[in-house]
N, C-alpha and C positions, 0 to 999 in steps of 0.2 A: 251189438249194443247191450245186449244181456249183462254182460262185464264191465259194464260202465255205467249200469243202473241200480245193480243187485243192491241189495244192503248190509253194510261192512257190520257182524255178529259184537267186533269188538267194540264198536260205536255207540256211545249210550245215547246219543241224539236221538228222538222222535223219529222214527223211520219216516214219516211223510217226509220233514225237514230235509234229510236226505235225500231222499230222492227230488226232492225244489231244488236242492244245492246243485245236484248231478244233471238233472233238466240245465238247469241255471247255467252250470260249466258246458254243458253242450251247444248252448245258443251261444253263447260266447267264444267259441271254436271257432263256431260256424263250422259243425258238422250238423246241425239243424239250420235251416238256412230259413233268414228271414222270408215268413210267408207262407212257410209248408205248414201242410196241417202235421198237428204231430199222431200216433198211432193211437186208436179208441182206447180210452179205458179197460176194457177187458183185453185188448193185443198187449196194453203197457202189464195187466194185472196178467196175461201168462206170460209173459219176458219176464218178469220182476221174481215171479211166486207173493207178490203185494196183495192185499185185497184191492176191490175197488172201494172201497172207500176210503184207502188210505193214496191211494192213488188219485180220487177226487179231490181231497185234503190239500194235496200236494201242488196237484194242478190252481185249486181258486186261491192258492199263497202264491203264486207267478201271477195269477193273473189280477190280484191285488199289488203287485210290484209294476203292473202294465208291460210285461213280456209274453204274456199272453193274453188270449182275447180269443170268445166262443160268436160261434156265426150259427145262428138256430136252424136245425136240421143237416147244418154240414161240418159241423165238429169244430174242434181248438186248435187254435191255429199260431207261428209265432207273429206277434207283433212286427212290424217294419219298420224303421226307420223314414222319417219324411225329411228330405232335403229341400229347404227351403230356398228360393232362389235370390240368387245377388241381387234382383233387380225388382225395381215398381212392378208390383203385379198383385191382383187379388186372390181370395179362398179361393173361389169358384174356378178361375183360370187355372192357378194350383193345383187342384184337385185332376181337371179336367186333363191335363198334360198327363200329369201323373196316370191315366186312363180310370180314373176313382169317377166316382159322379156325385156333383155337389148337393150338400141340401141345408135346410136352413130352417129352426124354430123360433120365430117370431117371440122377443120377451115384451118389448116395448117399439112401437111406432107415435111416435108422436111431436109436436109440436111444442118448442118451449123457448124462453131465453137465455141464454149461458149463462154458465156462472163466472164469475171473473177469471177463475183462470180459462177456461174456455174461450172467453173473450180475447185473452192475450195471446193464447196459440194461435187462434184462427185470424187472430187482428183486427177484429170488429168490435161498435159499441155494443155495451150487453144489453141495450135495447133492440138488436136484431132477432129477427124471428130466424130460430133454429128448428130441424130436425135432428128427434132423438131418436137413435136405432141400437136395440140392444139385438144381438141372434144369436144362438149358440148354432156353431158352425159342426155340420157332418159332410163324412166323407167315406161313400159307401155305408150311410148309417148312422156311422159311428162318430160319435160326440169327440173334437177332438179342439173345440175353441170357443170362447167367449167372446163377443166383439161387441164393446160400446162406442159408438160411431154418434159425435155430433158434425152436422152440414149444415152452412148457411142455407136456409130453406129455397131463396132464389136459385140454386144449382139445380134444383130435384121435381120430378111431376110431384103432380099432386102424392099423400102417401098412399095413398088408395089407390094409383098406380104405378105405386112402386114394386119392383119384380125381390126376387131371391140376391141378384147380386150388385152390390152398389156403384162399382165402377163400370158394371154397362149402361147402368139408368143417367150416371153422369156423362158419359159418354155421349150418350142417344142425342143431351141438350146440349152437347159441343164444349162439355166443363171435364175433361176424365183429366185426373194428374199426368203431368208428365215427371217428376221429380218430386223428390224429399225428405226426412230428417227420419232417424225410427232409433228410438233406446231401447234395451232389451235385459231386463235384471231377472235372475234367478229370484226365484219367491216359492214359498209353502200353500198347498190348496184351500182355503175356507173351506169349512163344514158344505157350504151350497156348493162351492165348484167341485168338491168330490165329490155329491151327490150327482151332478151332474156329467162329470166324467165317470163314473164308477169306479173311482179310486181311492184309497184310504185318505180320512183327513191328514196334512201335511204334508203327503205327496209333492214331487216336484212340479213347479209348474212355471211357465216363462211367460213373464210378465213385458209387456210389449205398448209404448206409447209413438205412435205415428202419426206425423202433419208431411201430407201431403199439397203438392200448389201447380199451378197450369204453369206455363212457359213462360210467362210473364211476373212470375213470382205470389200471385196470388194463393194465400193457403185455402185450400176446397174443403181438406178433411182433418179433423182431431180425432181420433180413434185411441183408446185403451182396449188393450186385450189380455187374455191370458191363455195362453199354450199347453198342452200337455208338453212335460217337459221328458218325459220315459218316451214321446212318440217324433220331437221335433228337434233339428238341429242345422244351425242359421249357417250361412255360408257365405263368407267375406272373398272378392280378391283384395290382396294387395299388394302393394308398390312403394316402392323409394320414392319420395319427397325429390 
């Protein structure tokens, strides 16, 4: 790996840049395999003849691109790819398949009206009493989604007995989606969603609006979200008409 990290003398690039670029071309091999930790800073600073500091440089420019990502006390590690599945299913479940463990910070719980459009996805007047639920969504941790979730209030306990994930609470009162609609556009990070993911403003990120409905065609959920888009990638079958 020495030979494939070194830094080229005829190269007027920033040796850090370099060596991001050579990290970079590595992961993209897949001779670093999504998930491995990569080698300490001082193993990479005697393979290289680098300092560490320009070897740290080098590392927090990948991990501002989200291909990498540090776990405190057990090193840097490559980012993974999450495969999203074809089908109606939550974070929480998601996560939990994936063997991740889900978690949840609370932005907003509360009680409101819809706004019109709101009203029109869900199909109710906007004098219905709704639940607002904003969470940013982790997964082993880590910040990997934003979900505004408006519910007709009738589907849900009280909120104050509401748990971490929304489709078992709907579930538990016999309302969990069986079906429904979801668009998915590529979009740039806000100043707050890159704070929140720790990634540069404009970063990718996948912007995601879903109504889900029971069996009977009733819409339960309006949900807007946004995705890390360096971490997620949606997975369609399809078929001949």
């Amino acid at each position: 790996m020495r030979d494939k990290l070194a830094p080229q003398p005829e190269d007027s690039t920033p040796i850090y840049l370099q060596l991001a670029r050579k990290l970079r071309e590595q992961i993209a091999s897949g001779s670093i395999d999504p998930g491995n930790a990569l080698p300490s800073e001082r193993n990479l600073s005697d393979l290289t003849g680098m300092s560490r500091v320009t070897i740290r440089k080098a590392i927090d420019k990948l991990i501002e691109e989200g291909l990498l990502f540090r776990k405190h006390g057990s090193g840097t590690f490559v980012a993974p790819r999450i495969e999203a599945p074809a089908f109606l299913s939550g974070f929480s479940d998601d996560a939990r398949r994936r063997g991740d463990k889900p978690g949840v910070i609370w932005m907003m719980k509360a009680y409101a009206s819809p706004t019109e459009d709101e009203a029109a996805m869900l199909e109710i007047p906007v004098v219905t009493k709704v639940a607002r639920l904003s969470r940013i969504r982790l997964s082993d941790g880590e910040p990997l989604a934003i979900e505004h979730a408006v519910v007709p209030a009738r589907f849900l306990p009280a909120l104050e007995e509401l748990g971490d994930s929304l489709y078992e609470a709907l579930g538990t009162h016999g309302y969990r989606p069986v079906k429904g609609q979801q668009r998915i556009r590529a979009s740039l990070a806000t100043p707050t969603e890159a704070g929140i993911f720790s990634v540069k403003e404009n970063a990718e990120v996948l912007r995601i609006e879903r109504v889900t409905r029971l069996g009977d065609g009733t819409p339960v959920e309006f949900t807007r979200s946004a995705y890390r888009g360096d971490r997620y990638e949606f997975m369609s079958d399809l078929r001949c008409e």
